[in-house]
N, CA and C of each residue as an Amber inpcrd file, in Angstrom:
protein
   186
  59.7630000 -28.8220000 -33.0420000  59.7800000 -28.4590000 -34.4510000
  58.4900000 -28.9420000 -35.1000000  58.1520000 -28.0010000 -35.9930000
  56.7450000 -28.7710000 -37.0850000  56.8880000 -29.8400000 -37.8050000
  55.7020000 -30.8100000 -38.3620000  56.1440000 -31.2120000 -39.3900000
  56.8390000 -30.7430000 -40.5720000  57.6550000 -31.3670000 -41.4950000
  57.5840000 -30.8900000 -42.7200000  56.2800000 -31.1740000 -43.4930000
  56.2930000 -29.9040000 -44.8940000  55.4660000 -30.1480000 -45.3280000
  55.5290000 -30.3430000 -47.1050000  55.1500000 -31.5760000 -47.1600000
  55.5240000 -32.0100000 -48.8060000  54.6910000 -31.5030000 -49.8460000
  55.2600000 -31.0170000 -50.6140000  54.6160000 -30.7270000 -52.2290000
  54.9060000 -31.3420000 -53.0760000  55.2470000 -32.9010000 -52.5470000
  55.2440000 -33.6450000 -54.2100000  56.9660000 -33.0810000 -54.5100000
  56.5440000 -33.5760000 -55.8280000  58.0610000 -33.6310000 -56.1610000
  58.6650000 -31.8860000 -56.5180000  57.7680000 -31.2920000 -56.2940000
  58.0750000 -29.8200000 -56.3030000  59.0730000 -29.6670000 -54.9800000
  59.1150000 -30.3020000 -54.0780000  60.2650000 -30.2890000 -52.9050000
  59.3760000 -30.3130000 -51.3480000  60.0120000 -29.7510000 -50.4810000
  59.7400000 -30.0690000 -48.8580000  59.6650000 -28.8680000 -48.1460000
  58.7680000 -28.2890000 -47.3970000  58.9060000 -27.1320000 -46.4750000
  58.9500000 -27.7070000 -45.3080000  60.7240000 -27.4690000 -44.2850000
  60.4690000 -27.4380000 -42.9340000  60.3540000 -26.2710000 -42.7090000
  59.2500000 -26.0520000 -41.0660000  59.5510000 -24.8150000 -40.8360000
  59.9250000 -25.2920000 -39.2780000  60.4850000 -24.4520000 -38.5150000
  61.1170000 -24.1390000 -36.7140000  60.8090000 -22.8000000 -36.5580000
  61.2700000 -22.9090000 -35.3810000  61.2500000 -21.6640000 -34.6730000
  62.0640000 -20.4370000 -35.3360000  63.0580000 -21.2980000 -35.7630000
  63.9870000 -20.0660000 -36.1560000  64.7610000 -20.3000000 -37.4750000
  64.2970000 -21.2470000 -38.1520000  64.5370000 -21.5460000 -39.4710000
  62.8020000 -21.6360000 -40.5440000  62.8340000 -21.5420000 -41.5730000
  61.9120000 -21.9790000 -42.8060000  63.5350000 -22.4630000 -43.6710000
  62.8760000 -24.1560000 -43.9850000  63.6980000 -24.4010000 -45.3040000
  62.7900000 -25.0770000 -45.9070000  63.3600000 -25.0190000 -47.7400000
  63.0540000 -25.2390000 -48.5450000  63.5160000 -26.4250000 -49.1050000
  63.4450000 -27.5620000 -49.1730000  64.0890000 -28.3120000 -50.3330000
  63.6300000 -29.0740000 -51.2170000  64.2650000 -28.9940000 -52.3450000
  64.3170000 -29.4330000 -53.3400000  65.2470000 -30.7030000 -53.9730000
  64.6240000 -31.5750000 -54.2700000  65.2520000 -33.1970000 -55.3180000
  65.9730000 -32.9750000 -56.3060000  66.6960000 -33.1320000 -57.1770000
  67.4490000 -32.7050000 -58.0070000  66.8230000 -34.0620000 -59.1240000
  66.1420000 -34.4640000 -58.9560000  65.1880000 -35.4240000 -59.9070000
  64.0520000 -35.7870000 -59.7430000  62.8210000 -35.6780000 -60.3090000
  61.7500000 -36.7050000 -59.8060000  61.7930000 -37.9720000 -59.1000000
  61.5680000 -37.8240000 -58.0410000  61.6370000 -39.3680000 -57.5600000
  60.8330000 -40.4760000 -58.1370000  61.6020000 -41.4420000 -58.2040000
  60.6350000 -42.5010000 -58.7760000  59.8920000 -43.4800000 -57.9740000
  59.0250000 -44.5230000 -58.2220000  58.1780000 -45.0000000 -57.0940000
  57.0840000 -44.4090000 -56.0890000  56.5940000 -45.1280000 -55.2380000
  55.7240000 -44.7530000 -54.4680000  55.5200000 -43.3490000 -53.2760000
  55.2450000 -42.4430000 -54.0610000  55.5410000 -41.1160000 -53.7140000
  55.1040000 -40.6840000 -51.8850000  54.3210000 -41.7520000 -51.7380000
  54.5330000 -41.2200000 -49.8350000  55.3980000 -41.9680000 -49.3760000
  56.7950000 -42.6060000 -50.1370000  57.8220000 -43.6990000 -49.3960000
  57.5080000 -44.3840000 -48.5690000  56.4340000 -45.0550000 -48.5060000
  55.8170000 -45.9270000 -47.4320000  56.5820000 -47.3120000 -47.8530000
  57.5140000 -47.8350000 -47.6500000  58.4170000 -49.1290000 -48.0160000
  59.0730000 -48.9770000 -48.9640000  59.2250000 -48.0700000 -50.5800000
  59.0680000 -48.2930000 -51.2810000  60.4210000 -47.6190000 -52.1530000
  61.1930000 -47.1960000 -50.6760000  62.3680000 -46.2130000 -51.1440000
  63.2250000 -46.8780000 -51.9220000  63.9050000 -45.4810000 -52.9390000
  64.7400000 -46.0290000 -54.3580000  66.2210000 -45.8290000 -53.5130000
  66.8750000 -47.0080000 -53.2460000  68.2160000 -46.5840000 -52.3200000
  69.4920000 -45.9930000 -53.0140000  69.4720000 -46.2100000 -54.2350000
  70.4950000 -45.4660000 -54.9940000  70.0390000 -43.9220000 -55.0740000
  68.6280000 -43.5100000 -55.2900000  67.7530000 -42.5570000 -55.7650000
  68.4180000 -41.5260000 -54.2590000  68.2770000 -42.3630000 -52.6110000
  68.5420000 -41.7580000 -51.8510000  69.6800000 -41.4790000 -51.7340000
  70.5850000 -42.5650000 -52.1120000  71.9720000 -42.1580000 -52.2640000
  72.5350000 -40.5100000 -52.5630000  71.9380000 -40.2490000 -53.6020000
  71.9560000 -39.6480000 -54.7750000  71.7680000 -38.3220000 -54.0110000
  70.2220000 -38.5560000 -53.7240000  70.0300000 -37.1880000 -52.8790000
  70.5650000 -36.5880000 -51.8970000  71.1910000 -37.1940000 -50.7500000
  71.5150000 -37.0540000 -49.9040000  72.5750000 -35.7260000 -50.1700000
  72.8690000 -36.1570000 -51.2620000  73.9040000 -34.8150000 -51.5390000
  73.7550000 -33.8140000 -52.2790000  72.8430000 -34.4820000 -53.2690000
  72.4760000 -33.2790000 -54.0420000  71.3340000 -32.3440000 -54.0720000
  70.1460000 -32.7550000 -53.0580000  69.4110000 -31.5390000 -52.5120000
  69.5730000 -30.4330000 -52.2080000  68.5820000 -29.5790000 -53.1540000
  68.9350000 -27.9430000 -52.8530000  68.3990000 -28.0220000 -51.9020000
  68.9030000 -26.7520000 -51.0440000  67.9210000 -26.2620000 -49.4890000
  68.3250000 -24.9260000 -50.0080000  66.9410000 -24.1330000 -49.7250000
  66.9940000 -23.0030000 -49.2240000  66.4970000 -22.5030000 -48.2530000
  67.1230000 -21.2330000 -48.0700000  66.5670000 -20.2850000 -46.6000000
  65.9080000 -19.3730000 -46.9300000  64.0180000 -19.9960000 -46.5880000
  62.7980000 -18.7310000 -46.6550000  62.7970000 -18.0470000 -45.5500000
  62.9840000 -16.5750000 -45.9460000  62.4880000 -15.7760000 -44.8110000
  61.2350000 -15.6460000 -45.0780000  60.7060000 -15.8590000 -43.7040000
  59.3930000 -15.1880000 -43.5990000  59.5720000 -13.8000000 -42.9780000
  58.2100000 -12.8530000 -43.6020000  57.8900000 -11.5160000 -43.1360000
  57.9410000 -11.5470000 -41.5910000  58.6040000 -10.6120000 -41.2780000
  59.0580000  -9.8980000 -40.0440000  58.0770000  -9.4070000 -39.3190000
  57.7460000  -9.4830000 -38.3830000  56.5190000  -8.5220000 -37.6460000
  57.4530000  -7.6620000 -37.1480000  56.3440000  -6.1610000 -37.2190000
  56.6490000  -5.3190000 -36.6680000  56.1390000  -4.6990000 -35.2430000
């Protein structure tokens, strides 16, 4: 699988082989935005459930 790829608090692109997802925080995170030690554990709490994901299709080859 690829990395994901972060946009900040605009949300997360994984992509695979056979998935693209999208997700999204349902708040600005607060603190040190590359989470290098610095994680908000209630903040993760929080998310864990309430992250949108969506499913990008990418264009189809023909």
């Amino acid at each position: 699988m690829a990395e994901p790829a972060g946009s900040g608090p605009d949300g997360l692109l994984a992509v695979a082989p056979d998935a693209r997802l999208w997700a999204v925080p349902p708040e600005r995170p607060a603190g040190d935005p590359t989470g290098a030690g610095a994680a908000d554990t209630a903040a993760c709490e929080r998310f864990r459930t309430t992250v949108t994901v969506e499913d990008v299709h990418a264009p189809q080859p023909h």
